[in-house]
N, C-alpha and C positions, 0 to 999 in steps of 0.2 A: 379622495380622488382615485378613481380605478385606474393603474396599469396600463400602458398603451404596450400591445403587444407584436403589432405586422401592421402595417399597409398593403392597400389592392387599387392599382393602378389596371385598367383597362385599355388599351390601344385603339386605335382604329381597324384594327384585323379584329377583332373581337379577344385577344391575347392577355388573359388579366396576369398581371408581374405580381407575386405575394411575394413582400420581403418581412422577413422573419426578424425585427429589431426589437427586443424587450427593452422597455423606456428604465433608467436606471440601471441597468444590468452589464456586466464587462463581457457575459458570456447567455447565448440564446439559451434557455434550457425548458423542457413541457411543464407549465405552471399553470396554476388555475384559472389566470389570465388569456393564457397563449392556447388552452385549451379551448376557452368558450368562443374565444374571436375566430380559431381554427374551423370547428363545429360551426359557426358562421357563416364563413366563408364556401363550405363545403356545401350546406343547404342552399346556397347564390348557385356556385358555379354547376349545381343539380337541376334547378328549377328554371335558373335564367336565361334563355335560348340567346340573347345579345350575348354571351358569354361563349364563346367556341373552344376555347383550352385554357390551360393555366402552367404558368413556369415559377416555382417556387424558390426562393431564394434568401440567402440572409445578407442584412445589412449592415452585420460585426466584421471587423478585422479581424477578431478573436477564433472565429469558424462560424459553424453553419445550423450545425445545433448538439448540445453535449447533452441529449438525452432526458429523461425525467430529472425531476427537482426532488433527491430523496428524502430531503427536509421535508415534502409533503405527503409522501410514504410511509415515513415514520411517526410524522405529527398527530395521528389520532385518526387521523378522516377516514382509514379502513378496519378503526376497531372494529374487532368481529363484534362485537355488543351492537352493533350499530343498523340496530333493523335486523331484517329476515335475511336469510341466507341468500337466497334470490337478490335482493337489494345489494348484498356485497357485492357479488358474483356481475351483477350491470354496472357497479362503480368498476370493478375490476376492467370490464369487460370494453369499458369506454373506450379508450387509443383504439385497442385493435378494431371495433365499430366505426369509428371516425373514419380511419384508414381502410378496410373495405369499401364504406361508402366514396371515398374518394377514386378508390381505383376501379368501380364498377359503376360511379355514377348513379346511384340509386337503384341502379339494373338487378334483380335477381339473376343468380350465377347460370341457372339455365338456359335464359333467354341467351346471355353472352354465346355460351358454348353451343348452342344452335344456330348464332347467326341473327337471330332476332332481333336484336339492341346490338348495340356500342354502348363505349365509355366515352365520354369527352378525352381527351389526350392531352396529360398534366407529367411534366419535364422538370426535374430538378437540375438546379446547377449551381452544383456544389463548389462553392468558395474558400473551405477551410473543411476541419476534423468536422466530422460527424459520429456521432456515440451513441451506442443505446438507442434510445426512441429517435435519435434524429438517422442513427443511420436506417431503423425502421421506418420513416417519412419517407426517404430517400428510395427503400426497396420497395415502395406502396406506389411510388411515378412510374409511367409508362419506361419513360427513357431518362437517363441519368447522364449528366455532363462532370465531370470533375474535370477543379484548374490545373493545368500540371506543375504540381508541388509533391517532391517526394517529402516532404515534411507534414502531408496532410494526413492524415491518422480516420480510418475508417474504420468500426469493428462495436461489437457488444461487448463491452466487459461488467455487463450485470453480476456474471457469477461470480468476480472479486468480492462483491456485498452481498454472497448466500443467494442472489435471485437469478432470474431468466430472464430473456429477452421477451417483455410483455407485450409488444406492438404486432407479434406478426412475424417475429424477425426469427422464431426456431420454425418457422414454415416457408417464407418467403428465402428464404438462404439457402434453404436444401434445394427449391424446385429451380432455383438459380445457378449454383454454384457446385450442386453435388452432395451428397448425405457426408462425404467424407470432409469436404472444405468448409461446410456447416459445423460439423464436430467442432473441428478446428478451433475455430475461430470463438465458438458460445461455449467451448466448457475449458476452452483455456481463459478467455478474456483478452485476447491480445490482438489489437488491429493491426491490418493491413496496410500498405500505401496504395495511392491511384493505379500506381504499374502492376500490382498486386491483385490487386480489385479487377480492373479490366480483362485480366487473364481468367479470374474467375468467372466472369459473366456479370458480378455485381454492380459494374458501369462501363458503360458503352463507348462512352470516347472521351478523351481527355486532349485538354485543350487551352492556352494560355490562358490564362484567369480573364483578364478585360474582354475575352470573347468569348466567355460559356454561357450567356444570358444570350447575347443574340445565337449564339447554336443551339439552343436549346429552345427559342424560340421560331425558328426557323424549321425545327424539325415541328414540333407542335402546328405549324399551319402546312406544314407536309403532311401530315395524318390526323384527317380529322376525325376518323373513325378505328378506335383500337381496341383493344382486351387484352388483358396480360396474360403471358403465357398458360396459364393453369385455367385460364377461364377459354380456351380454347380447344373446340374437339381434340381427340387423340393427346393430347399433354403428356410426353414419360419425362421422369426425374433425368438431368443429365449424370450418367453413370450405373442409374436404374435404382429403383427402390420398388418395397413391396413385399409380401410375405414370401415368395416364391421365389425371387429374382435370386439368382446364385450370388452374386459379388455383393449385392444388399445383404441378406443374410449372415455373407462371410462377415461384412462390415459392422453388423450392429452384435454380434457375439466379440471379436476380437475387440470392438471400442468400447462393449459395460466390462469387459474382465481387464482392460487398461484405464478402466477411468477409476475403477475400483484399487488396483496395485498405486497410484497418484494419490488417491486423495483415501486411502486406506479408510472406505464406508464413513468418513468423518463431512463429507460437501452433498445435503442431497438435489443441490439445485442439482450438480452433475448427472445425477441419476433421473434427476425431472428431464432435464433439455434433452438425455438422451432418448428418455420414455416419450418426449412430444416428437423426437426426430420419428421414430418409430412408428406410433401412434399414429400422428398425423399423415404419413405417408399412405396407410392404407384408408385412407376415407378423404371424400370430398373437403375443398379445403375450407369451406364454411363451417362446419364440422372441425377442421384440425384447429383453427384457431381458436374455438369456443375451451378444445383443450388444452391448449396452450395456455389459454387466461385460468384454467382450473387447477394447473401445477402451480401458474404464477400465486395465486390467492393462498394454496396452502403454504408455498415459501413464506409471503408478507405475515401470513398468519402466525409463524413458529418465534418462539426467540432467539434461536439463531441467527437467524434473517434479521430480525430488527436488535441482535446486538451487534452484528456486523455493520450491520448499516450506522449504526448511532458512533461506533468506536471506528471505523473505517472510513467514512464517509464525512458526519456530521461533527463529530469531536473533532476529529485529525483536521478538516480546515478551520475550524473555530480556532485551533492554535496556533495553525499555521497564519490566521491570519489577526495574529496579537492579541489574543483572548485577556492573557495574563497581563499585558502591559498598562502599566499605569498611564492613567487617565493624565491628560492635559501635560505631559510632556512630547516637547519639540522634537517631531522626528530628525532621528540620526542623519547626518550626511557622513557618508563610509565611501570616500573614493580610496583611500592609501592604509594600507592594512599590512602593520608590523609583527612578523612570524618568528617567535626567537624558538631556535632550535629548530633544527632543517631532519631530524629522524624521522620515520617511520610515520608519526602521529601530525608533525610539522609539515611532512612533505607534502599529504593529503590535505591537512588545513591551507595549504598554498592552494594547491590543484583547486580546491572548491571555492577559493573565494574569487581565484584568477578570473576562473568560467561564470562565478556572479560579476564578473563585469569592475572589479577594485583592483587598481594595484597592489602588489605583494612587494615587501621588505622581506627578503628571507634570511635571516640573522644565523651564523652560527660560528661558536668559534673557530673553525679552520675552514677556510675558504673550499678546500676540495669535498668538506660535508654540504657546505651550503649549495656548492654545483651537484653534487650528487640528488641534494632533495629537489632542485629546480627537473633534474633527469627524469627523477618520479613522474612529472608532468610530461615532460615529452615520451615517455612511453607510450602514458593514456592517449595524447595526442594523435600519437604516430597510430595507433590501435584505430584510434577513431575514426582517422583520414582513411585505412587500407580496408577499414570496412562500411565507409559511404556515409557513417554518422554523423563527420564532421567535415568541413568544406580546408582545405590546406591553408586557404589563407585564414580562415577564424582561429583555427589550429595555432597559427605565427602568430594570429594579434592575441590570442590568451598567453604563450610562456614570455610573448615579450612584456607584459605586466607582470612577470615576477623577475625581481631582481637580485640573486646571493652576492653575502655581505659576511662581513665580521666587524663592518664597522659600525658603534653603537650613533653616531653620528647621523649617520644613513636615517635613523629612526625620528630626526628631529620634529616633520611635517606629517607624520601619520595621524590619523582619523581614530584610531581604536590598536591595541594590542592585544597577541594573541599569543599565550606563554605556552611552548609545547618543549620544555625543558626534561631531562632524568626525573623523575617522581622521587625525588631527596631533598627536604625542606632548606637544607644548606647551600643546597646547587639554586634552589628558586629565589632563594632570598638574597643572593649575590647578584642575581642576573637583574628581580626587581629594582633595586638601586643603584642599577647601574642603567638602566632603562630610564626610570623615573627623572635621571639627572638632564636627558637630554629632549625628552617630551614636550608635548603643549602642556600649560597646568589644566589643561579640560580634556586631556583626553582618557577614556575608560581605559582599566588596564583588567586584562579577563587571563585567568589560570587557567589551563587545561590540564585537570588531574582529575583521576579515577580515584582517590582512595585519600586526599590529603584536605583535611577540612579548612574550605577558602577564610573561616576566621583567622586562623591560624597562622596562614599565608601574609593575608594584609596586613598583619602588626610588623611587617617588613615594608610597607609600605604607607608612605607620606601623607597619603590621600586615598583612606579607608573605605572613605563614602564611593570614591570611582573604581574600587576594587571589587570583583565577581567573579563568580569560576561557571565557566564555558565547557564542558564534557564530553567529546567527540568519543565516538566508540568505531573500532578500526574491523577494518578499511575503512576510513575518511568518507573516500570518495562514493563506496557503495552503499554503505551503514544510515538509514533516515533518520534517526535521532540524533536531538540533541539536548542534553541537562544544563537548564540555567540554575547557577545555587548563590545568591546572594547569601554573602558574608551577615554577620552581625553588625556589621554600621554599612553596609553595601545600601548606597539612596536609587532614588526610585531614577535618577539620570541613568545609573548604570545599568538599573534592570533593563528600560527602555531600550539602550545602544545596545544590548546584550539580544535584547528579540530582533530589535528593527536589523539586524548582523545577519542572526540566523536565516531570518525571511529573506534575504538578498540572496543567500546560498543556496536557499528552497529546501532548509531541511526544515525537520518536526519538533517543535521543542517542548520540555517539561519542563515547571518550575518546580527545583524541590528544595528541600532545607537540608543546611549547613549541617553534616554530621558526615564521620567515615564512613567512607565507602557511597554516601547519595545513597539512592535508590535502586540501579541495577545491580549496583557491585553490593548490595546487600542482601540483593537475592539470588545472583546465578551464583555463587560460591557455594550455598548453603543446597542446590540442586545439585552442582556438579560433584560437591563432595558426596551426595547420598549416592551419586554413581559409583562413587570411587570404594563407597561403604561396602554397597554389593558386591562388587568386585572381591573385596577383602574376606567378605563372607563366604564365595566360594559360587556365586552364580555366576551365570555365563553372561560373558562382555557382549556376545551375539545376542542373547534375547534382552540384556539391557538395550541398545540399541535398536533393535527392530521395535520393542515396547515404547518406546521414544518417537520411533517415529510413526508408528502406528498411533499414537495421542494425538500428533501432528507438527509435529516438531521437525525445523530444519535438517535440521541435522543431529546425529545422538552425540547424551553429554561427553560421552569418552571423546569423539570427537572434535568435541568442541575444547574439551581439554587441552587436545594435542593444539587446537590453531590457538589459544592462547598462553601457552606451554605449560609444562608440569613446572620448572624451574621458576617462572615466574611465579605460579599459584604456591611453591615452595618459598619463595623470597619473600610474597606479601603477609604467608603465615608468620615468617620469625620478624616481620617489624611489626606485625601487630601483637605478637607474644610481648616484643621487647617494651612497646607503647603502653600496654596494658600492667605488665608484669604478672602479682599475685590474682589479680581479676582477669588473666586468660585462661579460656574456657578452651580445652580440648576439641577439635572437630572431630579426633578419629583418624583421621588420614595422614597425620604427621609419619607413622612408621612406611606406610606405602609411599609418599611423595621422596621419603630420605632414600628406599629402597630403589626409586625409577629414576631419581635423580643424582643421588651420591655415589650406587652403586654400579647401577648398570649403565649411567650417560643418556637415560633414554628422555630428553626432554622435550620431547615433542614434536612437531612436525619440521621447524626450523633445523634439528638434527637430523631429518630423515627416520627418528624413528618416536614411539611413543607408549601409546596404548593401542597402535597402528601401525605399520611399516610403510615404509614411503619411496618405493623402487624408483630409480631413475625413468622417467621415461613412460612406468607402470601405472596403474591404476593401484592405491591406498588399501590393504587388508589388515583385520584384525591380526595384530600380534600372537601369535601360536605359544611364544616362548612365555606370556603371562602365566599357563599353570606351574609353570618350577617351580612360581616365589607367592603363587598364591593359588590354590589346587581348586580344582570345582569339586562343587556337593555333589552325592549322585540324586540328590533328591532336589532339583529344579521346581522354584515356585510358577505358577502360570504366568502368560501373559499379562492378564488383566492385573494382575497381583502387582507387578512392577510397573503396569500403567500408572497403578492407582498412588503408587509412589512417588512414583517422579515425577506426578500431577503437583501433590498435593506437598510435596518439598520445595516446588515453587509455589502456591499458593499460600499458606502458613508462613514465610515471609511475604510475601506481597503483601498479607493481611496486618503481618506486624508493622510493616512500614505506614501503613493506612492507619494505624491505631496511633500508631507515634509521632504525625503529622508530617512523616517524613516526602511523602507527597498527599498533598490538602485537598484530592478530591480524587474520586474514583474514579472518573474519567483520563485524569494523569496517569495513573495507576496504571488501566489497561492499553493507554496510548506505550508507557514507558516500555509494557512487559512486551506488546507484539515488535514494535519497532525496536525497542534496545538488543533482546536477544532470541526475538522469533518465537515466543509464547504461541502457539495455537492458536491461527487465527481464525478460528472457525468458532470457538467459543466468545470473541470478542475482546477476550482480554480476562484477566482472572476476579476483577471485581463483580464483570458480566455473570461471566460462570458462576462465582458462589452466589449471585442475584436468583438466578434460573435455576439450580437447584434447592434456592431456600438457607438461609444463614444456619438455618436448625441443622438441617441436614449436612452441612460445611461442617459446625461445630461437632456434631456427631462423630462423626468420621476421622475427623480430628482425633475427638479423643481417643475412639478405638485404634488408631494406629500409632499413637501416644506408648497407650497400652503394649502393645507389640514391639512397636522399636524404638520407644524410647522420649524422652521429656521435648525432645524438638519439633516432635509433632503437635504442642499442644497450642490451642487455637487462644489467640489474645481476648485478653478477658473484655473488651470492647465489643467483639465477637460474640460471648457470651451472654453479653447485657442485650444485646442487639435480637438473637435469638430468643432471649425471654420475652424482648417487648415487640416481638413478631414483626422489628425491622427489616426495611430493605435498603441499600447501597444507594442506590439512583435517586429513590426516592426521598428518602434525606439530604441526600446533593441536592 
């Protein structure tokens, strides 16, 4: 049975009401369905003369339409194998077709702009978010109604998944809003709201929700003869565009040499949408979108684009929406959520589960920690009310669901536990049986540790099978992952309550397996120390860092050292020396961490200083005083030389972890690396990457820098095998 995708209701004024409901669906999105019915409709409301205008509209609570369906982008239907170039190029070409025809009525553009013809007069009245192709629907109507809701979210954020706005929408936004509010909005990704929008020119008036259908049809039987701006003599861009125009000119030099310093030549959608801004301004606009869909097509075509899209898009809600969870267990009911330990890591596990809507126990032993961590939350709070994000009273009714305690009593009727204790097997294993005594016997009890194996944990605890470890990575509240690791007798109840948790919070989770350190803390250690290597070797901390972020990386390792401190990266080395004994392995860094941390105090940014100085008040500089205690080379390796380093320091683990089953699919892999520590998201994730350069060529490379610096570059012999039998990643997943 096909899809039911809109209704078209006709009035008595001849007014057809298209309401946009995909049958099944929580949210409107352009599918295969929604396309043909759409194209449908448009050849009616072309041909039909009982037909006088059209007000289009959705019939979600959800919004109004979130854009193409990238599952169908990626699915195959635009392999380039797929027919003649031509043929692509029409499949591509399709939305923005659709939508021309809708906003000219079948009319050829020059009839418009002489006066010759009209358009029928088709009014959108926007009920909710619009994204992507829906906010291109939206700029293809004569006149635009939005509800007035500053929570409504209007904007393109194609270029987050590598692409452009395919509908129309890097043409229709310039000649609307301006070449510079265009940029804006399509090569950051970031939408606007209604008050926003309106001041743009991108909607015309905004209006209590229950009354933007009859304003919007009321305007539609007020004009029954229209053409949109650009299909009307004389047309200039508001702000001016064009080869000649001075502030155009000034504007598209100043925005490629700023989109270029952003996304350091690593995003070429950036570089497309600016080339369509461009492009398209100096030629007819029938013409400018035929180029639009020709940048779009070579995006879809690259692997970047469809690895972003597959690890951004398609994988990240498959997990978010319990890909991993076991089959035919009873979803969780999580109203009351027990937080022991109100620190740093507790405070934010409060804050995020409050705003999912649970009450919070927040446990800790002295009552003035446990108010201090509840404090945590009213800062966010207070933040959020003074900048408009959050309403004062939602504000109240989230910290009044967190409650601090010391009493373990407190914890009787809670739903799930959530241990954010000191990382000391003795400190967790006290608190567990003392926890456990006062519990439901069915409630899950979840560890939160970075570095201590949840088997390990649960032999302190009664009921092994409801034991799991839960992974938050800090800041709580801003950080999207999170690592689920079933223990060795951990049952598939606890995996369940452990995702069905996550999802309430709306973060991203990975399952991985029970061993030190999980998955991320097995790979950023083994990156940040190769920073710390170079350093020691005598290159400069500046071109490690600009190399770093020039790959695309948040932020550089040193950096990142300093926010999760040198002292600590120093305390987790001598408990894994102590753990390990005779079978600790050297990383190299032990004399530099005892020199920044025993001698000079410098532990990071929590001190104010590190591998970075931290002025009061100031903006963060490289530390000057680093060459005393560790001098530079005069002979500097190149850039690309330390790109290719600090790539592939994280990729050589990520691979070993793949090899070790320490996460069971490559897709977890590159969910983990982008969301746990901001891996480059432009490659998709580091499974992506060695997919799209070829395992040979990974393994290669490997070993040459094996060669060079050393045995920890060498690629896992899985790797190996894989290369010989001309495997690839994905495709064995």
């Amino acid at each position: 049975m096909s899809q039911k995708a809109m209704t078209v209701e006709v009035d008595s004024d001849g007014v057809a009401l298209v309401t946009i409901d995909l049958e099944g669906q929580s949210m409107n999105v352009w599918n295969e369905a929604l396309m043909t019915e759409f194209a449908a409709f448009i050849e009616r409301l072309c041909s039909d003369e009982s037909i006088k205008g059209a007000v289009i509209t959705s019939g979600k609570t959800s919004g109004f339409l979130a854009g193409a369906d990238l599952r169908m982008l990626g699915g195959g239907r635009f392999d380039s194998g797929a027919g003649s170039a031509k043929d692509l190029f029409d499949r591509l070409f399709n939305l923005n077709n659709m939508l021309r025809k809708l906003e000219t009525s079948g009319h050829p553009a020059k009839k418009l702009i002489k006066g010759e013809a009209h358009a029928k007069p088709v009014a959108a009245a926007v009920n909710g978010l619009a994204l992507g192709g829906g906010l291109e629907l939206v700029l293809a109507c004569h006149y635009r109604v939005c509800a007035d809701n500053p929570k409504i979210q209007l904007g393109v954020p194609e270029v987050k998944v590598g692409l452009l706005p395919g509908g129309g929408g890097t043409q229709r936004l310039p000649r609307l809003a301006g070449l510079q509010n265009a940029a804006m909005m399509a090569t950051q990704g970031n939408p606007v709201n209604p008050a926003t929008a309106k001041g743009y020119g991108i909607v015309q008036e905004i209006a209590p929700a229950d009354e933007i259908v009859a304003k919007a049809k009321a305007w539609v039987k007020a004009n029954p003869k229209v053409a949109q701006p650009w299909d009307k003599q004389g047309f200039k861009f508001p702000g001016g565009a064009g080869p000649t125009n001075p502030s155009a000119v000034q504007f598209h030099i100043a925005s490629n040499a700023m989109a270029q310093r952003e996304t350091q030549h690593n995003y070429p959608a950036v570089q497309y949408i600016l080339s369509c801004l461009y492009e398209g301004s100096v030629v007819p606009f029938d013409t400018a979108i035929r180029i639009e869909s020709k940048y779009f097509g070579k995006l879809l075509m690259s692997p970047q684009t469809r690895n972003m899209i597959r690890t951004l898009f398609i994988n990240k809600q498959a997990a978010e929406k319990g890909e991993q969870r076991p089959k035919g267990v009873e979803k969780s009911k999580i109203g009351k959520v027990g937080v022991l330990g109100a620190g740093m890591m507790g405070a934010g596990i409060a804050y995020v589960t409050a705003k999912g809507g649970a009450e919070v126990v927040l446990l800790d032993r002295d009552l003035k920690y446990a108010e201090k961590g509840k404090a945590y939350s009213q800062g966010i709070v207070e933040k959020g009310v003074s900048r408009g994000k959050v309403s004062k009273e939602k504000g109240e009714e989230l910290l009044a669901r967190i409650r601090p305690t010391t009493d373990y009593n407190d914890l009787k009727d809670v739903d799930l536990i959530i241990e954010a204790v000191f990382e000391d097997p003795d400190v967790k294993a006290d608190v567990i049986r003392k926890t456990e005594a006062v519990i439901g016997k069915d409630v899950v009890f979840a560890s939160n540790t970075s570095t201590l194996p949840i088997t390990g944990l649960a032999k302190n605890s009664s009921r092994p099978d409801q034991f799991i470890g839960i992974h938050f990575f800090s800041p709580v509240d801003k950080m999207p992952l999170v690592e689920i690791i079933p223990g060795g007798e951990s049952g598939d109840r606890a995996l369940a309550a452990a995702l069905d948790y996550v999802a309430m919070i709306k973060k991203t989770p990975i399952v991985v397996k029970d061993t030190r350190g999980f998955y991320t803390n097995r790979v950023v250690p083994p990156y940040l120390n190769e920073a710390m290597l170079m350093v020691k070797e005598g290159i400069s901390p500046a071109l490690i860092e600009n190399a770093s972020k020039a790959l695309g990386m948040p932020v550089g390792p040193l950096a990142l050292v300093d926010e999760t401190s040198l002292e600590l990266g120093k305390r987790v080395m001598e408990s894994t020396k102590k753990e390990l004994g005779a079978d600790y392995k050297p990383s190299g860094v032990e004399d530099l961490l005892n020199v920044m941390v025993d001698r000079l105090g410098r532990l990071g940014r929590k001190s104010g200083g590190g591998f970075y100085d931290y002025p009061e008040g100031g903006k963060k500089k490289l530390w000057a005083g680093i060459v005393d205690y560790f001098p530079q080379t005069k002979d500097q390796p190149s850039g690309e030389d330390v790109k290719e380093r600090i790539l592939y320091a994280q990729l050589i683990p990520a691979a070993q972890c793949f090899a070790d089953g320490i996460v069971h699919d490559p897709q977890s892999a590159d969910l983990g690396a982008i969301f746990g520590w901001g891996f480059a998201p432009w490659t998709g994730g580091p499974m992506s990457y060695i997919d799209t350069i070829g395992v040979d060529a990974f393994v290669r490379k490997a070993e040459s820098l094996a060669q060079k610096y050393g045995a920890r570059f060498n690629p896992p012999q899985k790797f190996r095998d894989m290369a010989a039998n001309k495997e690839t990643l994905y495709k064995a997943a």
